[in-house]
C-alpha positions as CSV (number, residue, x, y, z in Angstrom):
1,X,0.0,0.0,0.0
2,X,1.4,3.3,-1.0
3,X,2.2,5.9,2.3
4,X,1.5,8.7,0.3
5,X,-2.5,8.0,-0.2
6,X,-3.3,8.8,3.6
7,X,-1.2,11.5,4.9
8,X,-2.0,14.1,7.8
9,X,0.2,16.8,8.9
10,X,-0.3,18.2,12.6
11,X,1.2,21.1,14.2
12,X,0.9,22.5,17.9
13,X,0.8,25.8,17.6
14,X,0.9,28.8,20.4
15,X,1.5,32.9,18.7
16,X,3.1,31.6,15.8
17,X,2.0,35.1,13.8
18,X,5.5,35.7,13.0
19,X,7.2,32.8,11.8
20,X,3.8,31.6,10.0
21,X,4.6,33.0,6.3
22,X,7.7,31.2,6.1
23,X,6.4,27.6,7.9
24,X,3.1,28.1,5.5
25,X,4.9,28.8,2.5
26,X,7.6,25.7,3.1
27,X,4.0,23.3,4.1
28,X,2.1,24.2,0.7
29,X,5.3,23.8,-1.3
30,X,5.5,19.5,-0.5
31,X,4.6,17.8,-3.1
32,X,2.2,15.8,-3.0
33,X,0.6,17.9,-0.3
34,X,-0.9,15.7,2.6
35,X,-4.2,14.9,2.7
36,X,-5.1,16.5,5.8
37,X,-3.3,19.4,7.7
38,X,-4.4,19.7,11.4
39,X,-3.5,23.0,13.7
40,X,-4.2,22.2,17.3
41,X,-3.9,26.1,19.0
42,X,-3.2,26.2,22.1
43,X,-5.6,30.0,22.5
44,X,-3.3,32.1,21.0
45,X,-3.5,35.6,21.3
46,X,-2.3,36.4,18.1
47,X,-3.7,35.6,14.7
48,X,-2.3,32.2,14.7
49,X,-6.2,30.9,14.5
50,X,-6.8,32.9,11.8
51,X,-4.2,32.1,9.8
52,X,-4.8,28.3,9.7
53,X,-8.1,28.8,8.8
54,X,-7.4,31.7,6.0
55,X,-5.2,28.6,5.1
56,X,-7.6,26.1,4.7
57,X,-6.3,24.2,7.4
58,X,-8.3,22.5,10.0
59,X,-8.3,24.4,13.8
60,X,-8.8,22.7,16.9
61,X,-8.5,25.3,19.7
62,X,-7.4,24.3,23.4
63,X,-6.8,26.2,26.2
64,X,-3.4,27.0,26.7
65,X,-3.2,25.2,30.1
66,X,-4.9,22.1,29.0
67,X,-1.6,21.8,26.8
68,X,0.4,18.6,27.0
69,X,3.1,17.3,24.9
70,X,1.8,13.6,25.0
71,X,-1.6,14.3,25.3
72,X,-2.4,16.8,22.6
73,X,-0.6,15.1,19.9
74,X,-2.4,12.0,21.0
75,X,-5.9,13.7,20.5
76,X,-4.9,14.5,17.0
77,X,-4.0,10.9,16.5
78,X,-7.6,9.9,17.5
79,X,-8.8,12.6,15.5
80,X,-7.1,11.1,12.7
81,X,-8.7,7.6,12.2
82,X,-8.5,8.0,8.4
83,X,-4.8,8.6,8.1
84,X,-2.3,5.9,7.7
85,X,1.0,8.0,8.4
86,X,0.7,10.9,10.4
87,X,3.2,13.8,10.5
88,X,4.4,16.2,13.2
89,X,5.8,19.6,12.7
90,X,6.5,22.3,15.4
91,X,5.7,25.7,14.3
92,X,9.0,26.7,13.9
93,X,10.3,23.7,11.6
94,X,11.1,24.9,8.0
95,X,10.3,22.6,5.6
96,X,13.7,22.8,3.2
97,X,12.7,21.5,0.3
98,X,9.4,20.5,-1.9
99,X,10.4,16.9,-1.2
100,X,10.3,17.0,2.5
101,X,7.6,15.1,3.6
102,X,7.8,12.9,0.8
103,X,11.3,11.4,1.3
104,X,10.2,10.9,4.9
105,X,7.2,9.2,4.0
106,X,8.6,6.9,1.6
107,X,10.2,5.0,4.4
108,X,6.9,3.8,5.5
109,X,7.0,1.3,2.0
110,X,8.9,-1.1,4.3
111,X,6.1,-2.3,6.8
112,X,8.0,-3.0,9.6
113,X,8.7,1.3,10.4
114,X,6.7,2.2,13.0
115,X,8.5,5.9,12.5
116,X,10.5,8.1,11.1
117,X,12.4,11.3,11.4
118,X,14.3,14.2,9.3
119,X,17.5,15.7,9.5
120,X,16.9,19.3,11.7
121,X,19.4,21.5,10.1
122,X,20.3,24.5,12.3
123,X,18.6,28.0,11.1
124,X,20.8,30.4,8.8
125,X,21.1,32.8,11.9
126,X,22.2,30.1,14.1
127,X,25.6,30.5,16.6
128,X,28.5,27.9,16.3
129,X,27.2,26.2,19.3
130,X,23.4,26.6,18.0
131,X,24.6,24.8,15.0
132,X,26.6,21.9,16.3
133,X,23.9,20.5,18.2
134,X,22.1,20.0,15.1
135,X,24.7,18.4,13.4
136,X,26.1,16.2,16.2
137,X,22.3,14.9,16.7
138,X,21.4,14.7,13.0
139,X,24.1,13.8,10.9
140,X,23.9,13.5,7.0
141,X,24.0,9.2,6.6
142,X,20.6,7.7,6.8
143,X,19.8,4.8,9.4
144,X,16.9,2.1,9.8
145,X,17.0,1.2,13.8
146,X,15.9,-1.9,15.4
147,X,15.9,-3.2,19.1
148,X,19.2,-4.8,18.6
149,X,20.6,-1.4,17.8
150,X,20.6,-1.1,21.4
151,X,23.8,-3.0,21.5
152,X,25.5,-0.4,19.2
153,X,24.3,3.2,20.0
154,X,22.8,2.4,23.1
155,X,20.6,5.7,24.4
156,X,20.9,6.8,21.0
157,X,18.7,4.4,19.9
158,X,15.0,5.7,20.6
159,X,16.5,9.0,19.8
160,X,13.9,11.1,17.5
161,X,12.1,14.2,17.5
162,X,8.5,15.5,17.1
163,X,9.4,18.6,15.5
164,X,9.8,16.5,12.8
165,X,8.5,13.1,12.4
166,X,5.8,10.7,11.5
167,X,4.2,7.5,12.8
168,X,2.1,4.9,11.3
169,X,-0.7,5.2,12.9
170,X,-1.6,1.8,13.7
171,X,1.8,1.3,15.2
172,X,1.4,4.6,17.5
173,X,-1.8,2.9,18.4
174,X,-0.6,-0.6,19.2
175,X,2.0,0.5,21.7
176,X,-0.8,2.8,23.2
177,X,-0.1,6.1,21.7
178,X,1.5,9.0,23.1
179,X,1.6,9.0,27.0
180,X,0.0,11.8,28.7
181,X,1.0,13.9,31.5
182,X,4.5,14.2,30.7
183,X,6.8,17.1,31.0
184,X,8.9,16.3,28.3
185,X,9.8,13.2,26.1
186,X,7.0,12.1,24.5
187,X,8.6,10.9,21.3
188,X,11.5,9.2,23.4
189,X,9.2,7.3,25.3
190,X,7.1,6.0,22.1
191,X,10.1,5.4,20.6
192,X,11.4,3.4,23.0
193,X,7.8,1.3,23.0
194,X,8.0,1.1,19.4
195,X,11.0,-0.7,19.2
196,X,10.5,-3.0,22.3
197,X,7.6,-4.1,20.1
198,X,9.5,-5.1,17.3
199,X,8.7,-1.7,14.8
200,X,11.3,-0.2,13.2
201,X,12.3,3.4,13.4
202,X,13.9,5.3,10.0
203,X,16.1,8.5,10.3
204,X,16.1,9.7,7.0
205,X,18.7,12.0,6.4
206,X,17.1,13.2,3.3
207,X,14.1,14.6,4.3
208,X,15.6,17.8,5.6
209,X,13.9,21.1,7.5
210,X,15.5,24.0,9.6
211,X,15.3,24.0,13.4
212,X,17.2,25.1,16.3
213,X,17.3,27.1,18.8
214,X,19.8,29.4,20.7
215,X,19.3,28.5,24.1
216,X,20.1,31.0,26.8
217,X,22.6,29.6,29.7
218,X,19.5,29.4,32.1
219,X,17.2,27.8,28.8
220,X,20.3,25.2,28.9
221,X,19.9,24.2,32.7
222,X,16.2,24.3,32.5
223,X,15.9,22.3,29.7
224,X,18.2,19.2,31.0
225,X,16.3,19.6,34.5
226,X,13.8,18.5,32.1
227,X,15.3,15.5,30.9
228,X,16.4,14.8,34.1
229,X,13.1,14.3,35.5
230,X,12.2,12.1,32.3
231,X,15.1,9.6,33.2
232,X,13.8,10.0,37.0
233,X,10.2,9.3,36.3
234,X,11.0,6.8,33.0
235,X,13.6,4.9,34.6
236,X,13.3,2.1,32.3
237,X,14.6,3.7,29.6
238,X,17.9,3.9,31.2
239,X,17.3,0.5,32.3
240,X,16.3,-1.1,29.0
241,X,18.6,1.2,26.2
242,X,21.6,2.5,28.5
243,X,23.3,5.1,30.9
244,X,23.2,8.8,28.8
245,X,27.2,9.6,29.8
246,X,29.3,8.2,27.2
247,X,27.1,10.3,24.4
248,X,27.6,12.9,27.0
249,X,31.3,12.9,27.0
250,X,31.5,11.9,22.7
251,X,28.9,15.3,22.4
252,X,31.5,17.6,24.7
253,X,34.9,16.0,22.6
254,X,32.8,16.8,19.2
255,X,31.8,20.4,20.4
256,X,35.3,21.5,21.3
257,X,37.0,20.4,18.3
258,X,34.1,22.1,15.9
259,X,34.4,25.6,17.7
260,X,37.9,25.2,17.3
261,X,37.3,25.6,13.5
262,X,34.4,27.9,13.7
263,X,35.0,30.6,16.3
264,X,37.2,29.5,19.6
265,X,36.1,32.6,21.6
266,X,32.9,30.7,22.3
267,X,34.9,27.3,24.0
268,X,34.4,29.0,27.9
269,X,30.6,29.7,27.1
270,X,30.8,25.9,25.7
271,X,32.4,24.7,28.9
272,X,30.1,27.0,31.3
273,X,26.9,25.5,29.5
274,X,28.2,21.6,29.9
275,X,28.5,22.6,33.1
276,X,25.3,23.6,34.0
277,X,23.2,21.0,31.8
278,X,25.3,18.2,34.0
279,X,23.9,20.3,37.0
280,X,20.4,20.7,35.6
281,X,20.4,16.8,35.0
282,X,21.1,15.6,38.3
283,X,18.8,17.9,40.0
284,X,15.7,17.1,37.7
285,X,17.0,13.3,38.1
286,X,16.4,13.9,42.0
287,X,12.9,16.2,41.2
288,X,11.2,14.0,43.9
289,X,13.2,15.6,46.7
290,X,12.6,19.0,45.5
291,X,9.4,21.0,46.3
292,X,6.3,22.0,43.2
293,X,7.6,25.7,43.5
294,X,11.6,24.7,43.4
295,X,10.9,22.4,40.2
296,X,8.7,25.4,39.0
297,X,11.1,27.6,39.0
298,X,14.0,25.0,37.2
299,X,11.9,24.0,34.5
300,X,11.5,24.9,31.3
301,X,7.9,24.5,31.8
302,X,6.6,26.0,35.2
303,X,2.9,25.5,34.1
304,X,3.3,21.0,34.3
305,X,3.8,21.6,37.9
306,X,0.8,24.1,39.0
């Protein structure tokens, strides 16, 4: 059965006024375009509504509270009972090409992918370090994963990311969807599920879109508090797929030697911010000792823990 026939697009949205010409122009440019483009708005108070429906694009409209990372891309999923593969996009992923979604979906020819991802390619304004990351995490060789894959790139396996990827739907659905109520990891987490159930997961190196983002030093600590409290709360991940530190260690080894060639004035910075990710991990992996308004104030997203 060919992927293409039943396609669906859906993209989270909250005041994305401003970037919304370039991410609409990059969506209408895929060819073939995708059956079905969902917007699920989390009450912006910009024109963000009004431009997914000046679009054509179907608008579901949430309160901004009742936003959850699992749980809102899983009600799109069961709005979606028609769709075979079903994309996500953030609202500030650039498609880079016409072919985009295309080459991504292709990979769901071979039954056994339960996912796929693209390469995120850092934005034309982006800082050495911005721009790293993105090539450190998505590199420019393609690679079909399995549960054995374990053995070789251990954490690194169930890598993937929502703001750019697609599931087969009946796959997603088998391992129970998206979980809800969590503060940050969904796709990890389905990942993980995915491949314990015998899928396979495709990063396709081809299918290509801009997205990064230049964290601040305190956006940095938050953020791994973040992943912290995922390993604390998901502790079979670790368990199952492996300890986080060597890919710690290879990611600081590969940052030093690429600002070297790009701009060495920024090695300190590169040093302070290691620094305070390691201490934003350990604190968010010992969240249960710290009180709601302490974890409020460390994460990237105070509003999970009112």
């Amino acid at each position: 059965m060919d992927p293409h026939t039943s396609v669906a697009v859906v993209v989270p949205t909250l005041n994305a006024a401003q970037l919304w010409p370039s991410f609409h122009r990059a969506l209408v440019a895929q060819i073939p375009q995708p059956r079905r483009i969902i917007v699920i708005d989390s009450s912006s108070t910009d024109r963000t509504a009004q431009l997914a429906t000046d679009a054509g694009y179907e608008l579901y409209s949430i309160a901004q509270t009742d936003f959850d990372h699992g749980g809102t891309r899983q009600l799109a999923i069961e709005l979606l009972s028609d769709a075979r593969v079903v994309v996500f996009l953030s609202q500030d992923t650039m498609l880079a090409a016409p072919d985009a979604l295309s080459q991504l979906v292709d990979r769901f020819a071979d039954p056994h992918v339960g996912a796929a991802y693209g390469r995120q390619l850092p934005r034309h304004e982006a800082t050495p370090i911005e721009a790293h990351a993105r090539y450190f995490n998505y590199p420019g060789t393609s690679e079909l994963r399995d549960l054995s894959s374990r053995d070789r790139l251990g954490f690194k396996a169930i890598f993937i990311s929502n703001s750019f990827a697609a599931y087969r739907r009946d796959a997603l659905m088998s391992v129970g969807g998206f979980p809800k109520n969590v503060l940050f990891g969904e796709d990890t987490i389905t990942a993980a599920k995915l491949l314990k159930a015998n899928w396979k997961i495709a990063y396709v190196a081809e299918a290509r879109a801009y997205h990064s983002h230049a964290y601040t030093w305190t956006e940095e600590f938050k953020r791994y508090f973040d992943i912290g409290v995922l390993h604390n709360r998901e502790a079979w991940l670790l368990k199952e797929f492996g300890q986080t530190t060597a890919e710690g260690r290879r990611f600081v080894g590969s940052e030093i030697s690429y600002l070297l060639s790009k701009d060495w004035s920024l090695i300190p910075s590169a040093f302070i911010r290691t620094g305070l990710k390691l201490l934003g991990y350990r604190l968010g992996r010992r969240e249960h000792r710290l009180a709601a308004s302490t974890k409020r104030r460390l994460s990237m997203q105070p509003s999970y823990w009112s």
